[in-house]
N, C-alpha and C positions, 0 to 999 in steps of 0.2 A: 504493500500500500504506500509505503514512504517513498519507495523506487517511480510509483505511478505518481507521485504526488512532484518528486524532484521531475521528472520526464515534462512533467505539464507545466510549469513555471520554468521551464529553462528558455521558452522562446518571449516570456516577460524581462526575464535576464538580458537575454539579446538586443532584445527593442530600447531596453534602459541603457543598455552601452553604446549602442548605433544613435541614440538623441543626444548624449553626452558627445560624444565624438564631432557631430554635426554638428551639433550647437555652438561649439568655441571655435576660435581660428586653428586653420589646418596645421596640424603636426604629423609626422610619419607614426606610424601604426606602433612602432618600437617605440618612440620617443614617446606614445599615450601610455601606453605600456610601462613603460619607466616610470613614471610619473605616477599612475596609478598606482604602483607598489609602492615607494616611496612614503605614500600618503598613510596606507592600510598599514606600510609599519612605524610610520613617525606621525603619524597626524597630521591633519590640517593646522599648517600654521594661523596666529592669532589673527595677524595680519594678511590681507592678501592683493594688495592697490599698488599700483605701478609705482607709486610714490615712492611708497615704503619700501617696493626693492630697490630704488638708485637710493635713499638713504641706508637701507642696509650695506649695501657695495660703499658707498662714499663713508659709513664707520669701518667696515672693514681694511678700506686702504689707508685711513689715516691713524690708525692705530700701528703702522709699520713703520716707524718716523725713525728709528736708531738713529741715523746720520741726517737726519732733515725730512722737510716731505716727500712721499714717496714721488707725487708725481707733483713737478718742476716746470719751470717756462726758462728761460735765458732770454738774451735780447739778439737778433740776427740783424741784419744788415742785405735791405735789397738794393735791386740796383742801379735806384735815383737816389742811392743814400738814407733812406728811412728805414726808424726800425722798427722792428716787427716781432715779435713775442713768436717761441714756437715751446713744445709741451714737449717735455721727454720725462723718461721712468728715471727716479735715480737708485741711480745700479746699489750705491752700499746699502743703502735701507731694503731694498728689494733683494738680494741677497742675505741679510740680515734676519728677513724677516721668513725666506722661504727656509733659512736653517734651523732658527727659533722654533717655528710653529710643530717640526717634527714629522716625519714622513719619508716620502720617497727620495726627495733631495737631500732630509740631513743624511737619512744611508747612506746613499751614494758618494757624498760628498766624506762624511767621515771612513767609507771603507777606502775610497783613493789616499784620503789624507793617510790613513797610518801604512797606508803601503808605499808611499811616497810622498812625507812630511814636505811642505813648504817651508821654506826659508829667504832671509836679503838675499843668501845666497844661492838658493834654488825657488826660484819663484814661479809661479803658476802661468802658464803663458795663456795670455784671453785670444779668443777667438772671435772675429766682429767678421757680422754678413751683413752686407746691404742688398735689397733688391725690390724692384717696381711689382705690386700686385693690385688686382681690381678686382676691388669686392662687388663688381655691377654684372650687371648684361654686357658680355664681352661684343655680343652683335650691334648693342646699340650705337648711335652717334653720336649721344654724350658719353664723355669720360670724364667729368666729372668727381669721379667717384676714386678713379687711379692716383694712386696712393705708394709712396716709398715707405718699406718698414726694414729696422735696424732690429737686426736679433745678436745675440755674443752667448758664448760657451765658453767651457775649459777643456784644452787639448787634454789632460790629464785625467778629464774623465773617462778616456778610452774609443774605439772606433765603435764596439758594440753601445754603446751608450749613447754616443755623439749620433748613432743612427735612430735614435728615437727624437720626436720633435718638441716630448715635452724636457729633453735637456738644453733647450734652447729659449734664453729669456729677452723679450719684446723688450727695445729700450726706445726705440719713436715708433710711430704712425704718422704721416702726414700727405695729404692731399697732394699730388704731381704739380697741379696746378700754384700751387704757395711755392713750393720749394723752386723751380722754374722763373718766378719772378726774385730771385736772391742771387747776391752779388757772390759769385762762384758756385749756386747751385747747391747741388747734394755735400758738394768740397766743403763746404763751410758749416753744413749741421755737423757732417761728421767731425770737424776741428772740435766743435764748439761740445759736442758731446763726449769724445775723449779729453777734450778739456776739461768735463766737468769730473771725469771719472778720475784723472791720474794730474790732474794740476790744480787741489784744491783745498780750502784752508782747515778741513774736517779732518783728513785721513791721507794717508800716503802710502797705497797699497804696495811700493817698492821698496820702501825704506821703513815703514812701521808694520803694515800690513791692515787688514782688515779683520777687528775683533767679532766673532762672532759666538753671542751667547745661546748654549745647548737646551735642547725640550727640557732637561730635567734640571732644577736647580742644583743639584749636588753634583753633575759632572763640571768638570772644568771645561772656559770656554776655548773656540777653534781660531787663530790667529792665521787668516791666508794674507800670504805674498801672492803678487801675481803683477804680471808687465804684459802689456800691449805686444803681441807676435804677428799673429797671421790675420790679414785682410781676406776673405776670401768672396769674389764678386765673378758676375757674368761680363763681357766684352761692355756690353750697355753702362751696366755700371762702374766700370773701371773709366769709363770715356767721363761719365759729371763728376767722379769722387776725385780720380788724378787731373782731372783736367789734360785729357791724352784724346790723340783722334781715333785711337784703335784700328781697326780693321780696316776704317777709312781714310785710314794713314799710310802715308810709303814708310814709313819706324812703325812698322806698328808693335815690337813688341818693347817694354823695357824693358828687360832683363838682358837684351844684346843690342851691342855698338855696333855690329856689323851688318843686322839681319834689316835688307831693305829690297823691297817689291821691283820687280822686274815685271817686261811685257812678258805673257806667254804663248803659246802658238794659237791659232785660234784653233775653233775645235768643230766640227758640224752639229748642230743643236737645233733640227727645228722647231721644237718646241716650245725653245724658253733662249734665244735668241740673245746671244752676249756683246756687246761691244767689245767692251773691252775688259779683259782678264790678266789677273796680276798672279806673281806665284815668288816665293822664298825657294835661291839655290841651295842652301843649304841641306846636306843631309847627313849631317857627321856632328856629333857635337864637339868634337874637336878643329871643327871650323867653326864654333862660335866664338867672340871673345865680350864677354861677359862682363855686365858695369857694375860698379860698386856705388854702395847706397847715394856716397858724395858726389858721384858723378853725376846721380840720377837727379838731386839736387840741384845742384850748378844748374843742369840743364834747366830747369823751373826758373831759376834765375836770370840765366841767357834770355830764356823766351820772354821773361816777364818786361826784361829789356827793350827787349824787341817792338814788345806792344804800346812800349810807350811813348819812343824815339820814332816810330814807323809812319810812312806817309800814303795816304792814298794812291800815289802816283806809283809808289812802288809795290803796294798792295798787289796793284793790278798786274802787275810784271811777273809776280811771284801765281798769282793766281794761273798761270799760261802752262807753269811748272805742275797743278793740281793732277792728281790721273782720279781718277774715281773707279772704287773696286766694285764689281758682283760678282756675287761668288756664284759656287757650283759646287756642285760633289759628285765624288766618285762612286759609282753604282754596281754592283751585280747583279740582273735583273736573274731568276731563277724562279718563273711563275708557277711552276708545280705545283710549291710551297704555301700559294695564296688561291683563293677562292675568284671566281672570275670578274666580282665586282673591283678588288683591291690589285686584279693585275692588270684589269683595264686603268687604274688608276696610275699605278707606278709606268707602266708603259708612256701615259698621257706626261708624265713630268721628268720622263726618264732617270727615278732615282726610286728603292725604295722608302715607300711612306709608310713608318709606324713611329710608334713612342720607342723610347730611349729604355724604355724596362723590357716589350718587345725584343729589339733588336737584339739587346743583353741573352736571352730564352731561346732565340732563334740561331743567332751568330756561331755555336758550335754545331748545330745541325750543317747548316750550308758548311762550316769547315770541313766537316767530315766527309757531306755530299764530295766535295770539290777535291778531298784526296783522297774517294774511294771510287765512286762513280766515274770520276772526270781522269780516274788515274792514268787511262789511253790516251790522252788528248795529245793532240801534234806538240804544241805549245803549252812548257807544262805554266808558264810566268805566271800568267792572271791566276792559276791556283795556288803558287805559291804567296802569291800576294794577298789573296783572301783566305790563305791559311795563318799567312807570317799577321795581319791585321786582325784576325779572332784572338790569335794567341797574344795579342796584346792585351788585347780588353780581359782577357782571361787572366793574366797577371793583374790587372788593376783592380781588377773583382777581391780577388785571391789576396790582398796586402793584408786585410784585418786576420786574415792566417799566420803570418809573421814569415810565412814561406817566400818572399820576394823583399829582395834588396835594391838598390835603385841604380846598380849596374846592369841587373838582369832589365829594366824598364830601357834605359839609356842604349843597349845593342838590340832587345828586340825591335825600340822605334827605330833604331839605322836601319834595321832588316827592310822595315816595309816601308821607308822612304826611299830606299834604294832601290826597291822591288820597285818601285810605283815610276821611279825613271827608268828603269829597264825596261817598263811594259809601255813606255811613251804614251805617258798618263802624267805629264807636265801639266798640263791646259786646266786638271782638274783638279791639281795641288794647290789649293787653295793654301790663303793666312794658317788657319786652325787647324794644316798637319803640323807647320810648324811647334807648339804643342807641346807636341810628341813628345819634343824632345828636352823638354822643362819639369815634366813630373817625376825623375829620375832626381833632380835637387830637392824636389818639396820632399821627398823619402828619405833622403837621406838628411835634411835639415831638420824635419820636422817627425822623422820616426813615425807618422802616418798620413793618410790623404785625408782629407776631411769628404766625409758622406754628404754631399752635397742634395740628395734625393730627401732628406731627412726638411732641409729648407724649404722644398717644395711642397711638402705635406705640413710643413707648418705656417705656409700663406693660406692653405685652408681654414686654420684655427679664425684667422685675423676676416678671412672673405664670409665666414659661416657667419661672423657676429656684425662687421659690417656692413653687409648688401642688404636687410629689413631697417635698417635705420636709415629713417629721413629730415633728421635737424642737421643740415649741411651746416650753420651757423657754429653747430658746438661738436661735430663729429668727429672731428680728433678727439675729442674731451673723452666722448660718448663710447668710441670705439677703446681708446687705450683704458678706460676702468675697466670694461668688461673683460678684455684682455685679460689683466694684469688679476682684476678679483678670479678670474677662471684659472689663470693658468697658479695661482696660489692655493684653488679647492685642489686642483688636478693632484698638483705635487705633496699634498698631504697623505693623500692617498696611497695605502702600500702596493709595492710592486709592479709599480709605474716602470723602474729599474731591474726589473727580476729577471738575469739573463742565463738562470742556472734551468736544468733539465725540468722539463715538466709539464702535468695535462696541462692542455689548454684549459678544459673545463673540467671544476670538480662538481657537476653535476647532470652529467648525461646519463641515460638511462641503454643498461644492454638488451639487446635484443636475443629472442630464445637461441639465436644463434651464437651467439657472443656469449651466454652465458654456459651454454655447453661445452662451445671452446677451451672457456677459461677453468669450468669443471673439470676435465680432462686431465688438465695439469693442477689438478688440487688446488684451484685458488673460488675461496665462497665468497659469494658475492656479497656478504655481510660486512667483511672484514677489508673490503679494496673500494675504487670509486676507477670506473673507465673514460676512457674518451678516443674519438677514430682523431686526435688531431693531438700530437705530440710536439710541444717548443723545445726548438736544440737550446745547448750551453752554447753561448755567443751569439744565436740569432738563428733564425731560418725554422723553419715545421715539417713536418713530414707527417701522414697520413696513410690509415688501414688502406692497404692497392697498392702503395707505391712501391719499386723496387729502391731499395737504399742500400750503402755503402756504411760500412761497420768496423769500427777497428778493433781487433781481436789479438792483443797484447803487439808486437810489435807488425803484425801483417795486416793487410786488406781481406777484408768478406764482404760476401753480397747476398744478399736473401731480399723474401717478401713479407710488407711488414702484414702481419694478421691480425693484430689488438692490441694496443696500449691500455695497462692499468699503475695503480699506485696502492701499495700499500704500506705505507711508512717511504718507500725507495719506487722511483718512475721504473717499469720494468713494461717491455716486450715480447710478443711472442711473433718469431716469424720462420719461414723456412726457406732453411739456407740453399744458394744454388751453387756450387761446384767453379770452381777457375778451370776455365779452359786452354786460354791465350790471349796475349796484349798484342793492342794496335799499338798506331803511335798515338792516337788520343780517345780512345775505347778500351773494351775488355767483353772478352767473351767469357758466358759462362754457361751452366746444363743444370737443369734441375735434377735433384740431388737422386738416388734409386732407393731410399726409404722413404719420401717425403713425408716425413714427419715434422713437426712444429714441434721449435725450442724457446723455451723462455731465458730471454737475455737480459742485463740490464740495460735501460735506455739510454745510459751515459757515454756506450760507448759506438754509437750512430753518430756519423757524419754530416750526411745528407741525404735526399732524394736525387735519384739520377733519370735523367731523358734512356728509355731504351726502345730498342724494338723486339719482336720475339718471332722466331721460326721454327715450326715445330718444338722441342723443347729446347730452345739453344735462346738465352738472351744475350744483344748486345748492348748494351752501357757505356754510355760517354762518358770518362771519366775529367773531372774537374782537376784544373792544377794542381791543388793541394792537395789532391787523392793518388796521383798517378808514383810520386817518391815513395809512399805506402805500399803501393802494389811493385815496384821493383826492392825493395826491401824484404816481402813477403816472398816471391816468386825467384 
């Protein structure tokens, strides 16, 4: 009777959540969801008027004062001379304040700290990103909206860490259109913001440091050093922050005195039709010769000279000297691999068109096409060249492995820009191969590359909160609280940072298949919690189906994964499949002649690998940092 009584009230249930849902502005089904539970287990707050949340946000940021208010103006200078107030985060109280509160940042922060104390004499090197995002309708014809945002890190948090975006703290927002009318541009917030952080009368985070007091009163507090290091920006923004032409320069690089734009041959293009095309002879880094910071200096000075003793008459003289670049790129076109809308597409632009995560997924497939398949070809060049160019990006992948030094980076780029003049593919050498051959210093200066993909997924944070806000009047104001109050709940939060083994979720439910499985091998579903989606130590997942790569005391294994559980320790069950024989960037293997399923632990999986299967025979691409394992094993 109670069963017919629930059955007949559930479609009142339904109608009461479908009016609820309808009735308020639209939210995604998850996001009602969210909120909904929230409520059922915290209650409806006292309050609930929009008022009251900017005043809840505006006590919460101003209760982070350690070193002054948290959010700041300074005076800028545009460029009729007047000035102009712009709003930025200040770093030490915001800092200050994310250590204080307790959570995922003091972890992280105090596990680097005791594995590598700061000091005057070993200081923390900051990490500052600038770059343009638009929190609008990209299609629209107002921009309006397009906005430069300043984030900074610390290299010492690590490459796995630096790849999350909440180890990344907002320090401006501000409108394109403001920064644009200012005497040097983005050059001068960012003076004016490093100014604020490392030349000021509060704190002196190279010579005193930065006091920061702990969640708990009885620990003692965390004193960071730390100095200004690495700038890290796109072509765009390295052109308003140095005041440099870039790519639209005959110099376009600073780091070399000698590297300058030549004509290059022209190329047959109907598609997308070139004037005129520039290319860098270089292909050796020992044909660069390379400036030092004073030189780069001077130069700033020369020019500044220039601009000011300079006459119209001669403007014009020098203007005759201008060459103006379009680039191009180098292509493999291989339509097999694409569906016929995206190869009529690459055809139409004669390059392929996808994302940069794409290409990364895709790029050892066509390698291996191109030295298995293409292995009869008359002319083996263009497949050495888009074997010798995967295996670059394969190294650059592979550095948060520690398996790459930045002599191995410096001779695979010579490989493939000399491939690329051998295949008389000058025309399509563009500025940005040059490149190549610069991330080979930033390794070895700087001991990692900074994850730049991390950036991109954190102008989401900033486009989520500013594209519904419409008081353009106050919208830097409006967008950096939300920020700065979000990204301070975020970091409170445990295991923001959690980059050791384990379920993704401790709460999914097995299936009668899954639990017979895990029966099998003596494991009660009382005593474990499962999940089909497993996070590696250092980054990456892997999932029940995939085949993955195992290391099993000092050798390589391959099997399939069948179930991930946890029962005190992450552990797997999967079955193993046989080494057969190594390519040069694969590996063959045979399903095993008991197939039977072993339970392993899950700390010692790799990765998930690209395979194919033939009868019982898989082959598996193996990744850089996999393949010194399997000749060590073999």
């Amino acid at each position: 009777m109670d069963k017919d009584a629930a059955a007949s009230g559930r479609p009142a249930k339904l109608q009461k959540l479908h009016d609820l849902r309808r009735g308020v502005p639209y939210v995604s089904k998850s996001a009602l969801e969210g909120i909904l539970k929230t409520i059922q287990e915290k209650g409806i707050p006292e309050v609930v008027h929009t008022k009251a949340m900017l005043e809840a946000t505006r006590k919460e940021i101003s209760s982070w004062n350690a070193y002054g208010s948290l959010l700041q103006t300074c005076k800028v200078i545009d460029v009729h001379g007047a000035e102009k107030d712009l709003m930025f985060v200040n770093f030490h109280s915001f800092l200050h304040g994310l250590f204080k509160q307790g959570g995922s940042f003091t972890d992280l922060l105090k596990s680097c700290h005791s594995r590598n104390p700061s000091s005057d004499a070993n200081p923390y090197s900051l990490v500052v990103y600038s770059d343009e995002c638009w929190p609008g309708n990209a299609l629209s014809a107002k921009s309006n909206k397009k906005s430069w945002a300043l984030y900074c890190s610390f290299k010492e948090f690590g490459g796995a860490a630096l790849g999350c975006e909440d180890a990344w703290m907002c320090l401006m927002f501000q409108k394109t259109n403001f920064i644009g009318k200012l005497d040097g541009s983005m050059s001068q917030v960012l003076k004016r913001i490093l100014e604020h952080v490392f030349c000021n009368d509060v704190v002196n985070p190279q010579l005193t440091g930065v006091l920061l007091q702990s969640p708990d009163p009885e620990d003692p507090p965390l004193r960071l050093y730390y100095r200004f290091k690495i700038l890290v920006q796109d072509g765009a923004a390295q052109k308003f922050c140095l005041a440099i032409k870039g790519d639209s320069g005959t110099k376009f690089c600073v780091k070399c005195k000698n590297c300058i734009c030549i004509k290059s041959r022209q190329c047959d293009n109907d598609s997308d039709a070139e004037e005129d095309l520039f290319t860098a002879k270089y292909t050796k880094k020992s044909q660069l010769h390379l400036a030092s910071d004073s030189e780069v200096l001077d130069s700033w000075q020369r020019m500044e000279q220039r601009f000011l003793s300079e006459t119209p008459k001669g403007s014009r003289f020098l203007a005759k000297l201008c060459w103006v670049l379009r680039g191009s790129d180098l292509f493999w076109d291989l339509p097999s691999l694409f569906d016929s809308k995206r190869v009529d597409a690459c055809k139409k632009s004669s390059k392929l068109k996808m994302q940069a995560s794409e290409l990364l997924c895709i790029g050892p497939i066509l390698s291996h096409f191109a030295s298995t398949a293409c292995a009869g070809a008359a002319d083996q060049r263009p497949c050495k060249a888009l074997v010798a160019m995967v295996f670059f990006l394969e190294l650059l992948t592979s550095v948060v492995h520690g398996c790459v030094r930045g002599k191995d980076l410096d001779k695979a780029a010579e490989r493939v820009l000399q491939l690329v003049v051998e295949n008389d593919w000058e025309a399509w050498m563009v500025k940005k191969f040059h490149w190549m051959l610069h991330y080979g210093d930033s390794l070895q200066l700087h001991n990692c590359l900074i994850p730049c993909f991390a950036m991109e997924r954190k102008h989401k944070q900033l486009t989520k909160i500013g594209f519904p806000i419409k008081n353009m009047r106050a919208y830097e104001r409006a967008v950096l609280e939300e920020v700065v109050s979000d990204q301070l709940f975020n970091l409170k939060q445990p295991g923001r940072f959690d980059m050791s083994c384990r379920l993704l979720s401790q709460s999914c439910k097995a299936t009668r298949a899954m639990q017979e499985l895990l029966a099998q091998h003596g494991v009660t579903m009382g005593q474990v919690t499962i999940c089909r989606t497993l996070k590696l130590a250092g980054g990456g997942s892997v999932s029940t189906g995939d085949v993955v790569l195992l290391k099993m005391q000092s050798a390589l294994a391959c099997g399939i994964l069948l179930a991930n559980f946890d029962n005190g320790q992450p552990h797997s069950i999967l079955k193993f499949l046989d080494f057969q024989k190594t390519l040069a960037d694969a590996a063959e293997w045979k399903e095993a002649h008991d197939n039977q399923a072993h339970v392993v632990s899950s700390f010692g999986i790799l990765c998930a690998v690209t395979y194919s299967k033939s009868s019982d025979v898989y082959r598996t691409l193996l990744p850089y940092h996999a393949r010194n394992l399997l000749a060590r094993g073999s």
